[in-house]
C-alpha positions as a Markdown table, in Angstrom:
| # | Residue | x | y | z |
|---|---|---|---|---|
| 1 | Unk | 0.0 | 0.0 | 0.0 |
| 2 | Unk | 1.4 | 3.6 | -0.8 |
| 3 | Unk | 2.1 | 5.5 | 2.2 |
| 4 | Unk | -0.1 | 8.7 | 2.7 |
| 5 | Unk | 0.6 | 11.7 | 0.8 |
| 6 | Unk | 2.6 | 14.1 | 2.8 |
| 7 | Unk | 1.2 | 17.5 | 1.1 |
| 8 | Unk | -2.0 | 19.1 | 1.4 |
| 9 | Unk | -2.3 | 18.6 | 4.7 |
| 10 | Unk | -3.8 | 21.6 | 7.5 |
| 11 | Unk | -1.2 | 23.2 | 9.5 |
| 12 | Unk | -2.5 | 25.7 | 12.3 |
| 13 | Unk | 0.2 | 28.2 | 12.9 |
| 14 | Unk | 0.0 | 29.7 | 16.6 |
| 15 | Unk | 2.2 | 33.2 | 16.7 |
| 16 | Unk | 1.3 | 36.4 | 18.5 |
| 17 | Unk | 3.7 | 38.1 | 15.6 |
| 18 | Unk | 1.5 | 38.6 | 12.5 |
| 19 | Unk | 4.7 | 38.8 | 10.4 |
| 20 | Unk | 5.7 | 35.2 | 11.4 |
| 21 | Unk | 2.3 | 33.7 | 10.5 |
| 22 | Unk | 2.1 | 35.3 | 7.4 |
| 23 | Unk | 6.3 | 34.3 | 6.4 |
| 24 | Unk | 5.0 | 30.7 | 7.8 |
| 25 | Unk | 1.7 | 30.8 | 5.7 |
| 26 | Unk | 2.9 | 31.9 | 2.6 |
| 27 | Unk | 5.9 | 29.1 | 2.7 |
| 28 | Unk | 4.0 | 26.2 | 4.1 |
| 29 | Unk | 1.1 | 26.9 | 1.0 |
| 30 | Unk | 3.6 | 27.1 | -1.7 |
| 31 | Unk | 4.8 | 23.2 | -0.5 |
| 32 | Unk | 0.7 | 22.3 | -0.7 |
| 33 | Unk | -0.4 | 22.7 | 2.4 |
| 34 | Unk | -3.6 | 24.4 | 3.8 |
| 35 | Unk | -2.6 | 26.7 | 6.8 |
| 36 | Unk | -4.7 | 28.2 | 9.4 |
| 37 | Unk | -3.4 | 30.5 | 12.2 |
| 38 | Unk | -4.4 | 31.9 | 15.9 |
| 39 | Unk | -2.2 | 34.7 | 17.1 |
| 40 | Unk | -2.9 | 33.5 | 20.6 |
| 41 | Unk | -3.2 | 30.6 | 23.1 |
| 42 | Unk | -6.6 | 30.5 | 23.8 |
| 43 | Unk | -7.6 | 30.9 | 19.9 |
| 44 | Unk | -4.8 | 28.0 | 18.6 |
| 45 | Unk | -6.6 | 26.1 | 21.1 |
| 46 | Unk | -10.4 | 26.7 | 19.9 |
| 47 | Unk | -8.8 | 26.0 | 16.2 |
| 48 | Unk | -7.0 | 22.7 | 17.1 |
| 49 | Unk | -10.4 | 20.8 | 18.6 |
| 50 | Unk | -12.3 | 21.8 | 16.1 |
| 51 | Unk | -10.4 | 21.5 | 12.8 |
| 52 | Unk | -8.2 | 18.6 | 14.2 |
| 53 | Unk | -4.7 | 20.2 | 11.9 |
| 54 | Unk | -2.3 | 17.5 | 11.2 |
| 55 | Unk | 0.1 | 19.5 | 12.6 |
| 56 | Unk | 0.9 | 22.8 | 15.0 |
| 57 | Unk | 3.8 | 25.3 | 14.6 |
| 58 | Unk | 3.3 | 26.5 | 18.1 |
| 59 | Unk | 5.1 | 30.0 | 19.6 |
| 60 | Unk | 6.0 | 29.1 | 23.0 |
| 61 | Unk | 6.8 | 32.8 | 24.3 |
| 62 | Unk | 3.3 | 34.6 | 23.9 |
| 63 | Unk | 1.2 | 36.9 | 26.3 |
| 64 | Unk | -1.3 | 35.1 | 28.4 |
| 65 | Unk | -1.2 | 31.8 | 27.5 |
| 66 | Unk | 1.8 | 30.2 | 26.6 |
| 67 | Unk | 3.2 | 27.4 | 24.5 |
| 68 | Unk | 4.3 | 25.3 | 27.1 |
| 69 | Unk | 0.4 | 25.6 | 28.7 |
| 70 | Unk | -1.1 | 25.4 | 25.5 |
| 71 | Unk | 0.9 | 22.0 | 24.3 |
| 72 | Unk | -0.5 | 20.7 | 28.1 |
| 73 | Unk | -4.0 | 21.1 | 27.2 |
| 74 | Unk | -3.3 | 19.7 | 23.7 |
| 75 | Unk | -2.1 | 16.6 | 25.2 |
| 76 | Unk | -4.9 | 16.0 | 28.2 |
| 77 | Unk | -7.6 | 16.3 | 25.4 |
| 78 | Unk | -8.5 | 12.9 | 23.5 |
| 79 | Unk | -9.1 | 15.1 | 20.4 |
| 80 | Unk | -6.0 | 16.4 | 20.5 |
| 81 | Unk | -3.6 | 14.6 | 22.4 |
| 82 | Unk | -1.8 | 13.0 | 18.9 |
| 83 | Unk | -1.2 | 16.0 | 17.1 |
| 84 | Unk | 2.2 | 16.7 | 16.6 |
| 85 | Unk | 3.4 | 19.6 | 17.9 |
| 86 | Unk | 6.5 | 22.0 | 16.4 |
| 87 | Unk | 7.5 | 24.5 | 19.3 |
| 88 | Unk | 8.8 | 27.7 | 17.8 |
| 89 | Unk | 10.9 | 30.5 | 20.0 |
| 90 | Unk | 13.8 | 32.6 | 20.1 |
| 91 | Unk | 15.4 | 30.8 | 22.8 |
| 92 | Unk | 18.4 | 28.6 | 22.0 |
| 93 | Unk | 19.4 | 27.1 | 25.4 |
| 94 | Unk | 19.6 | 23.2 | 25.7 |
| 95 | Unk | 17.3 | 23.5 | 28.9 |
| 96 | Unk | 15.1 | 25.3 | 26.8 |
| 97 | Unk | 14.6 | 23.0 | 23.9 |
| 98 | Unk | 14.1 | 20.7 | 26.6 |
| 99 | Unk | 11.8 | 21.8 | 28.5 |
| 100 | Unk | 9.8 | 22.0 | 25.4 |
| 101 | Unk | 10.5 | 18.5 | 24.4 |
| 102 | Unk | 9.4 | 17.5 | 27.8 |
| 103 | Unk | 5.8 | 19.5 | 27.3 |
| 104 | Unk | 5.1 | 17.7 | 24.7 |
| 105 | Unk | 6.4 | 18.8 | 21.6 |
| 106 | Unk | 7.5 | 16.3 | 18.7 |
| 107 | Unk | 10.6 | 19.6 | 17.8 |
| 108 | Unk | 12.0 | 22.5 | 18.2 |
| 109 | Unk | 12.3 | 25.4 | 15.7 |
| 110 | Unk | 14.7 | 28.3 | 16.9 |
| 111 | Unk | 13.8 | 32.3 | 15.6 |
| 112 | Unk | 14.5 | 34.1 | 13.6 |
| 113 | Unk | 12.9 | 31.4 | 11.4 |
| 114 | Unk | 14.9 | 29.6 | 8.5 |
| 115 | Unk | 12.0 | 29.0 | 6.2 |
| 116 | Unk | 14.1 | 26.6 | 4.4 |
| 117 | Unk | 14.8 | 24.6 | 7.5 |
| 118 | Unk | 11.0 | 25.0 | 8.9 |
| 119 | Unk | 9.8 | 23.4 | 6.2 |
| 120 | Unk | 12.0 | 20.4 | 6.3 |
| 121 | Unk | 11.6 | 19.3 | 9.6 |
| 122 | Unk | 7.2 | 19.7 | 8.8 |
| 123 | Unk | 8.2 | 17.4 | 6.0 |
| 124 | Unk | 10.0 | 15.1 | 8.1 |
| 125 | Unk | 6.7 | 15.2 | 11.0 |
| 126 | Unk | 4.4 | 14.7 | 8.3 |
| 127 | Unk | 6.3 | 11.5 | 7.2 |
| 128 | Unk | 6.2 | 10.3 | 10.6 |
| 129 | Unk | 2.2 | 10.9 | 10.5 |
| 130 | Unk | 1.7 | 8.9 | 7.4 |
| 131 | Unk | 4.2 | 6.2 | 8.2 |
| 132 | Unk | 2.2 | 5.8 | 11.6 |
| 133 | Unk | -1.2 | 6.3 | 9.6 |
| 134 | Unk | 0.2 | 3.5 | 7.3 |
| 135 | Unk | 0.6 | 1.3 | 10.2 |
| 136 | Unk | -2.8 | 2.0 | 11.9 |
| 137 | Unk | -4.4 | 1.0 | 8.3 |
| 138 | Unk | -2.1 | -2.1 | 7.9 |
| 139 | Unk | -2.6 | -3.6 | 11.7 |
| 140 | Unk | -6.3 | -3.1 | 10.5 |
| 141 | Unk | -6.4 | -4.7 | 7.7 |
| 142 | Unk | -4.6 | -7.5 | 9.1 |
| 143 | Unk | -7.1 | -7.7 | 11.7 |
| 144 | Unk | -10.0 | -7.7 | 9.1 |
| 145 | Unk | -8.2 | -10.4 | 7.1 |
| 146 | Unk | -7.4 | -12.6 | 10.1 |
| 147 | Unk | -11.5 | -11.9 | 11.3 |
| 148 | Unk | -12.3 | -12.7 | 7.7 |
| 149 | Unk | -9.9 | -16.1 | 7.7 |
| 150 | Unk | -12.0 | -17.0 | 10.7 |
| 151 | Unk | -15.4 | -16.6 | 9.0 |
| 152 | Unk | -14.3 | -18.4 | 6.7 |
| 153 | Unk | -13.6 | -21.1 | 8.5 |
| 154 | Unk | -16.1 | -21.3 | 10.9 |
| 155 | Unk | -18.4 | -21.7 | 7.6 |
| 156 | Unk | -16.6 | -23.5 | 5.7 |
| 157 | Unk | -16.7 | -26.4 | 8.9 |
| 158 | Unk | -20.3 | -25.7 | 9.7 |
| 159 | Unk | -21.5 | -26.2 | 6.1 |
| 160 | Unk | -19.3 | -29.5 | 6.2 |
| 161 | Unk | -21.1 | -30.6 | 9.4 |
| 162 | Unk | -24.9 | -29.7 | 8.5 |
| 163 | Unk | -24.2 | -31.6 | 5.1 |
| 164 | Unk | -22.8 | -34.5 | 7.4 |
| 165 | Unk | -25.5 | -34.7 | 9.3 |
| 166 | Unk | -28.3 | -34.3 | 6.5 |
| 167 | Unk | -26.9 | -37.0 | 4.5 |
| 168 | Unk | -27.5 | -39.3 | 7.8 |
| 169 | Unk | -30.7 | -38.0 | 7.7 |
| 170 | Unk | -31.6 | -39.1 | 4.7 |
| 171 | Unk | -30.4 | -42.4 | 5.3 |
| 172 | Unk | -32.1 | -43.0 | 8.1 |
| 173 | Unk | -35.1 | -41.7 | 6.5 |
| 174 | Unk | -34.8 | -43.9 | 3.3 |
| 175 | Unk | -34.5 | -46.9 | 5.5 |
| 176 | Unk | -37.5 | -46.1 | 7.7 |
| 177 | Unk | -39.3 | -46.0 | 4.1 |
| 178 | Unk | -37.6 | -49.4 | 3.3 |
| 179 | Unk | -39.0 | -51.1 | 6.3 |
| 180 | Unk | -42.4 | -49.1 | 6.6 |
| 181 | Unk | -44.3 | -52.8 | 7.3 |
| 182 | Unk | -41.5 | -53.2 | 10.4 |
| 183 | Unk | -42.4 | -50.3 | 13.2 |
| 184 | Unk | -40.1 | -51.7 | 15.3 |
| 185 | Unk | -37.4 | -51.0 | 12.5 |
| 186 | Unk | -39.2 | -47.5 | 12.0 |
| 187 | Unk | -39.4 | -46.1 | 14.9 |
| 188 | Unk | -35.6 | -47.0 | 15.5 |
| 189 | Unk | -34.6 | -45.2 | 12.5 |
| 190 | Unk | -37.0 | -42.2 | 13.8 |
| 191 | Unk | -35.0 | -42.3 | 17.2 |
| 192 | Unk | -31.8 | -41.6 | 15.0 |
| 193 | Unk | -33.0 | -39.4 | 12.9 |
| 194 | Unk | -34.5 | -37.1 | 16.1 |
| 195 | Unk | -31.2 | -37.7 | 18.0 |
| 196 | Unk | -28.9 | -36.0 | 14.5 |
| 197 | Unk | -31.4 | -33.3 | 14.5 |
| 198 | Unk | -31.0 | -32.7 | 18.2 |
| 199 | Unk | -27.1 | -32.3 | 17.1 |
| 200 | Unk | -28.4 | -29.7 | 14.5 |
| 201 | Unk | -30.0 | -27.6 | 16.9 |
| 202 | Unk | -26.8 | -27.6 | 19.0 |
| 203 | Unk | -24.6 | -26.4 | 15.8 |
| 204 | Unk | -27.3 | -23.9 | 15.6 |
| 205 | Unk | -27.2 | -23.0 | 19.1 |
| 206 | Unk | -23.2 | -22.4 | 18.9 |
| 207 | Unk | -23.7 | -20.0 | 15.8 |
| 208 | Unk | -26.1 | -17.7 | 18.2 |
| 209 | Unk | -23.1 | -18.2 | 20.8 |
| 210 | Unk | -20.5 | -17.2 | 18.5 |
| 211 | Unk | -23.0 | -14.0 | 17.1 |
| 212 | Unk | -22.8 | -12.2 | 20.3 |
| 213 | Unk | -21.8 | -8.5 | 20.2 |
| 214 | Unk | -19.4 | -6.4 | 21.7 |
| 215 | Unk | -22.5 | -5.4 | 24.4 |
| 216 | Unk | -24.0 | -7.6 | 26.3 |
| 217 | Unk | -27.1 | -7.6 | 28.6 |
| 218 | Unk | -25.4 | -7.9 | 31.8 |
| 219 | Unk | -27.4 | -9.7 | 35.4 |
| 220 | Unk | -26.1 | -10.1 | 38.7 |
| 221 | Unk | -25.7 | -13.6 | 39.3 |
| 222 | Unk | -23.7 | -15.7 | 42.6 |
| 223 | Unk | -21.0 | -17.1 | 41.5 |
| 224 | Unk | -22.4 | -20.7 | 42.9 |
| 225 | Unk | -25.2 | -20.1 | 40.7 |
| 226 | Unk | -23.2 | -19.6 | 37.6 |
| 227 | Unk | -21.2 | -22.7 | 38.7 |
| 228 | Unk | -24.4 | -24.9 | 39.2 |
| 229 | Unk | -25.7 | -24.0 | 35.5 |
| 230 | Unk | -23.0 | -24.3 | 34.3 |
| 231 | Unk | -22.2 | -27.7 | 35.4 |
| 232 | Unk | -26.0 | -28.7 | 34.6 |
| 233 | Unk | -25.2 | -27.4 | 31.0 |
| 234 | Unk | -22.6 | -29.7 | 30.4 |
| 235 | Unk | -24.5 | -32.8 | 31.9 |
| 236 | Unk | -27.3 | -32.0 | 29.6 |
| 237 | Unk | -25.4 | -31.8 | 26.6 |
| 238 | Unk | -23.4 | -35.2 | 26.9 |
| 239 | Unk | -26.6 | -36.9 | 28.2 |
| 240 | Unk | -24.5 | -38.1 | 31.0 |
| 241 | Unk | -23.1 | -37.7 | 34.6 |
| 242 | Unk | -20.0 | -35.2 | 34.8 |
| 243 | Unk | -18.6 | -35.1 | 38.3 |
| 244 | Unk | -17.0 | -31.3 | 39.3 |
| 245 | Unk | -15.2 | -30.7 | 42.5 |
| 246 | Unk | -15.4 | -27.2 | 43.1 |
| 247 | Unk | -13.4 | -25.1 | 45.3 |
| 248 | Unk | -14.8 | -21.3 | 45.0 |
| 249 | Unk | -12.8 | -19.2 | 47.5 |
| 250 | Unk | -15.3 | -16.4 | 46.8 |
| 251 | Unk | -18.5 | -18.6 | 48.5 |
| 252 | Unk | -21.1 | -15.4 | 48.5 |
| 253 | Unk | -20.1 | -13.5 | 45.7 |
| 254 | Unk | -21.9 | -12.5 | 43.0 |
| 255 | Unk | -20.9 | -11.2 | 39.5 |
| 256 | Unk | -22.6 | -9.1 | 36.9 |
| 257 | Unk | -22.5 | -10.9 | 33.8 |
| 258 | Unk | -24.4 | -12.3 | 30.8 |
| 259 | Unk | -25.6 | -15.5 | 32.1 |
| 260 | Unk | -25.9 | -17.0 | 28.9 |
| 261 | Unk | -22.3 | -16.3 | 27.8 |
| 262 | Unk | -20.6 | -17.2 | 30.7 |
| 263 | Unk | -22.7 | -20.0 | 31.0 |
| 264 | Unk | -21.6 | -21.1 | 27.7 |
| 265 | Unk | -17.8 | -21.0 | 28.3 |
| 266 | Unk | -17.5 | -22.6 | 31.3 |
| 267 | Unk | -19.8 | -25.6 | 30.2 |
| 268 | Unk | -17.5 | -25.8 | 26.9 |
| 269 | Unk | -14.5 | -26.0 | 29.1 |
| 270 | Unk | -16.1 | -29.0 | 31.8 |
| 271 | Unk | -16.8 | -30.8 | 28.3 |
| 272 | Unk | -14.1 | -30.6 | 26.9 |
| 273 | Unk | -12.2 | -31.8 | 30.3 |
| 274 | Unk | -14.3 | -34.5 | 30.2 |
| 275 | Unk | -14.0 | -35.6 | 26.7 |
| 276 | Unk | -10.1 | -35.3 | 27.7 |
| 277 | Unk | -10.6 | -39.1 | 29.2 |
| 278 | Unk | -10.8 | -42.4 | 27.5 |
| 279 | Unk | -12.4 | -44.3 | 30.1 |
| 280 | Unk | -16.4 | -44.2 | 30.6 |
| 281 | Unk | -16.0 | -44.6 | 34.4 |
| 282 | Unk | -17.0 | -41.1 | 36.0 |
| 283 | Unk | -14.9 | -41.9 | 38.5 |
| 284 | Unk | -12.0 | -41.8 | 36.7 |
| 285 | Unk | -12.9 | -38.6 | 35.5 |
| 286 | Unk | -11.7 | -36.1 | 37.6 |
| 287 | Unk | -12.3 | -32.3 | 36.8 |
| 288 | Unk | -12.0 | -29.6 | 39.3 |
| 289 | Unk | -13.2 | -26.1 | 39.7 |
| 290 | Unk | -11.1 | -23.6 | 41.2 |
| 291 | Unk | -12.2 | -20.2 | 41.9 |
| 292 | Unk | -10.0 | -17.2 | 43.3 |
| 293 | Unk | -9.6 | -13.3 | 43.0 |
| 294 | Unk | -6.9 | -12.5 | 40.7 |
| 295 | Unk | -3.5 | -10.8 | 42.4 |
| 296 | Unk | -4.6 | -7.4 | 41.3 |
| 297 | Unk | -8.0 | -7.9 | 42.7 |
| 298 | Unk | -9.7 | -6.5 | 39.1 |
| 299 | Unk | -10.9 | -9.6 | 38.0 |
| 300 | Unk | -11.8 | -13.5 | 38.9 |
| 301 | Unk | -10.4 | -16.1 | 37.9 |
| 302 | Unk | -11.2 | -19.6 | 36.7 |
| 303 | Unk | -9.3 | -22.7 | 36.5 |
| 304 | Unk | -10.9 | -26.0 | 35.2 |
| 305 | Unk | -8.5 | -29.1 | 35.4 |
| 306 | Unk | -8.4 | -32.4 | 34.1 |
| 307 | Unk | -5.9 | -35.5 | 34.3 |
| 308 | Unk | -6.9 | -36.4 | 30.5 |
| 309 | Unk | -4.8 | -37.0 | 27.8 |
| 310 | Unk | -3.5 | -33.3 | 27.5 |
| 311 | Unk | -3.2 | -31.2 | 24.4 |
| 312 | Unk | -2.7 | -33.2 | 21.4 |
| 313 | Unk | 0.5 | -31.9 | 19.4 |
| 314 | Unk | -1.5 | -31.8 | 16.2 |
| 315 | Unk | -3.8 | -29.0 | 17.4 |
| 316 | Unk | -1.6 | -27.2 | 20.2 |
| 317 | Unk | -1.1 | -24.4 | 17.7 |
| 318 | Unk | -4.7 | -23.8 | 16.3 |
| 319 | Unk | -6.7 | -25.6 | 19.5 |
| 320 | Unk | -9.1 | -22.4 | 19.1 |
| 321 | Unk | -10.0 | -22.1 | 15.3 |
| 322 | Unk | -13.1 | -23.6 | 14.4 |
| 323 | Unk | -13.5 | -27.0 | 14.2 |
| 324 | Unk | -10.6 | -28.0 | 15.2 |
| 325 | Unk | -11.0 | -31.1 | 16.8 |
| 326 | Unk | -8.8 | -34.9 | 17.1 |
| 327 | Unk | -12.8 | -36.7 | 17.5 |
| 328 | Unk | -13.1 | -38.1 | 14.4 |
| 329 | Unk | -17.2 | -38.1 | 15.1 |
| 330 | Unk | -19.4 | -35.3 | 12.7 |
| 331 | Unk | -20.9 | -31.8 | 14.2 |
| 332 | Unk | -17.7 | -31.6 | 16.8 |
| 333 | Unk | -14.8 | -29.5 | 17.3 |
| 334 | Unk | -16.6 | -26.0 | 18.0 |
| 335 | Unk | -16.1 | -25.7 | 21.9 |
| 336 | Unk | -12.9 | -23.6 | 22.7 |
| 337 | Unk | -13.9 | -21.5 | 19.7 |
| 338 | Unk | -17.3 | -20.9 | 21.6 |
| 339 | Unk | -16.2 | -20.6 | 24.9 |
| 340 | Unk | -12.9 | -18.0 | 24.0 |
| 341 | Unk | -15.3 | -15.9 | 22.0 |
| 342 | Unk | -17.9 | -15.7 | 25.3 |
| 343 | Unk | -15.0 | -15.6 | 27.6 |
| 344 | Unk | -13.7 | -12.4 | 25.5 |
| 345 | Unk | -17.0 | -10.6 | 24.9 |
| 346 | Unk | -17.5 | -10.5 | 28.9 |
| 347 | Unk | -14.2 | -8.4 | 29.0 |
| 348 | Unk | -11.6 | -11.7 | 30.4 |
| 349 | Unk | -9.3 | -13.7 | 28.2 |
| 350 | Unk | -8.8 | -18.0 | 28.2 |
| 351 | Unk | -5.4 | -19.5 | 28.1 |
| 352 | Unk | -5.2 | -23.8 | 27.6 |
| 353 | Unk | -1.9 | -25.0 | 29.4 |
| 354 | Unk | -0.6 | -28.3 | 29.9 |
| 355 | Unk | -1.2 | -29.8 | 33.7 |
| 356 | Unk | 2.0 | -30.9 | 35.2 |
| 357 | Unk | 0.1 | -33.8 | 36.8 |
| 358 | Unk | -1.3 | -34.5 | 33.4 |
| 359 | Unk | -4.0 | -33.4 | 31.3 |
| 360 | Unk | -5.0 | -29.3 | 30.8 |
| 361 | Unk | -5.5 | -26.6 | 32.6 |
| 362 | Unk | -8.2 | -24.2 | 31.2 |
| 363 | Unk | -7.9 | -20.7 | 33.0 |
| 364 | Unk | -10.5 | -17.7 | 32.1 |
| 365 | Unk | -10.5 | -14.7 | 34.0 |
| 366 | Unk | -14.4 | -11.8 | 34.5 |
| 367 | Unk | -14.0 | -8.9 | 35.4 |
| 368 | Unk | -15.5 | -8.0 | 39.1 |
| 369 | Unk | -16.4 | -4.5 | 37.5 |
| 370 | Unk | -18.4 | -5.1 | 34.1 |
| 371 | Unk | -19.4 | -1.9 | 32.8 |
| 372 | Unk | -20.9 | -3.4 | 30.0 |
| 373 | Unk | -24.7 | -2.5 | 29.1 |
| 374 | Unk | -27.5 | -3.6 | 26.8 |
């Protein structure tokens, strides 16, 4: 991508000597630039948050307000704050330059003005500006092309799956037709057929996960609660008994969250501990539940352990894309992609490590203060 142009761009010159401002002005246009001008503090000020310049040639010796205050307010205001700033004075002292560097400012132009000189060092600011601009645009695009990579995907494996599963549909249905004299024969192929399509609705159910925004509708909820749904969740989804010890430090406290997203992720993660095991014995399933306040005391954390089989090499790398999965069974492999998306929408972050003692250790922190609203 070309990098910005570095002409025609606004300049606000800020001089209480109209002589300077109009030497500056007629310069700084003849290189292509637009230039406005205040011949005081106050007015540079009023100019800068509402035309937003690209960059200031600012006069730091002028009645009132001066440079150094006027660079300070610059740099406190979010409008502001990144404009580049060019300090201009008569004063040639290293502690002067600075103290000027120090306020704020990206230079430092001594008087009387070289207009020669001036305009080579706003060259070299503005090429810092568009470099930097070219940066902001790149790390975005990069971030729409890895979003996009995602999508793609995510669709690309659910498509996959739902075609999967119709095709056993199909079969199932063609031999319920084959053996339509045989309702014994029928309704077992009906039981299979109602048991894909239960699978279907939970693909479809993980798409509505995946579809949450940035704001959520937030609830208080204890933290026991959460922990009992959760827990419930995952039961309900494996049709089976899952066995949790928990150990919640916080007993009692409640967080504001969105039930259903939280929810979610934690019942993704006690699945996915308990698909970690081979063996169909719950007992030999262990999977624990820690619960503590983080060191800083901003957030809460959550640890989820197993003693499975741990992280498979193959998918160490890319455990959270879509449908990444070593279960060689149809409609699978969605989980950490659901429950990192929940987990990031509420504000925390999910990190998958290998247990010393064997297995994984799935950690996701909430924040204790979500500001979120609907």
């Amino acid at each position: 991508m070309a990098k910005q142009n570095t002409s025609d761009r606004t300049i606000l010159v800020v001089d209480d000597e109209p002589v300077n401002i109009q030497l500056l002005r007629r310069k700084l246009e003849w290189e292509g630039h637009k230039v406005l001008s205040a011949s005081s503090g106050p007015e540079g000020l009023e100019i800068a948050k509402s035309d937003l310049p690209d960059l200031i040639l600012l006069d730091i010796m002028m009645p009132g307000m001066d440079g150094f205050e006027v660079c300070q307010i610059l740099r406190d205001n979010d409008r502001t704050k990144s404009i580049p700033v060019i300090f201009v004075t008569a004063q040639n002292s290293k502690e002067g330059k600075l103290e000027g560097l120090q306020a704020g400012a990206v230079d430092y132009i001594t008087k009387p003005i070289d207009l020669d000189e001036t305009a080579a060092r706003v060259r070299a600011q503005l090429n810092y500006l568009a470099i930097n601009e070219e940066n902001v645009e790149l790390t975005k695009r990069l971030g729409e092309s890895r979003r996009a990579a995602s999508i793609g995907a995510l669709t690309q494996g659910i498509a996959h799956s739902l075609n999967n599963l119709l095709g056993v549909v199909m079969g199932y249905l063609e031999l319920a037709k084959a053996n339509h004299s045989d309702p014994e024969k029928v309704m077992r192929n009906i039981t299979r057929v109602e048991s894909v399509g239960n699978r279907i609705v939970s693909i479809i159910k993980q798409l509505s996960t995946v579809a949450f925004t940035t704001r959520l509708s937030l609830h208080v909820m204890p933290i026991e609660k959460l922990i009992e749904n959760s827990v419930d969740r995952a039961k309900e989804a494996k049709e089976t008994e899952i066995a949790v010890s928990v150990n919640n430090t916080l007993e009692g406290t409640a967080i504001r969250t969105n039930i259903e997203a939280f929810e979610e992720a934690l019942s993704k993660l006690i699945i996915n501990a308990w698909e970690s095991y081979h063996t169909l014995d719950v007992a030999e399933r262990p999977i624990t539940l820690s619960v503590k306040m983080s060191e800083d005391e901003t957030s809460i954390e959550f640890e989820v352990v197993d003693q499975g089989n741990g992280i498979d090499p193959e998918v160490e790398d890319n455990m959270f894309e879509p449908f990444v999965s070593t279960k060689n069974t149809v409609g699978v492999g969605m989980g950490l992609t659901i429950a990192r998306h929940a987990i990031r929408t509420l504000g925390g972050e999910i990190t998958i490590s290998e247990n010393p003692d064997g297995g994984v250790i799935a950690r996701f922190t909430h924040p204790i203060d979500n500001d979120e609203t609907e």
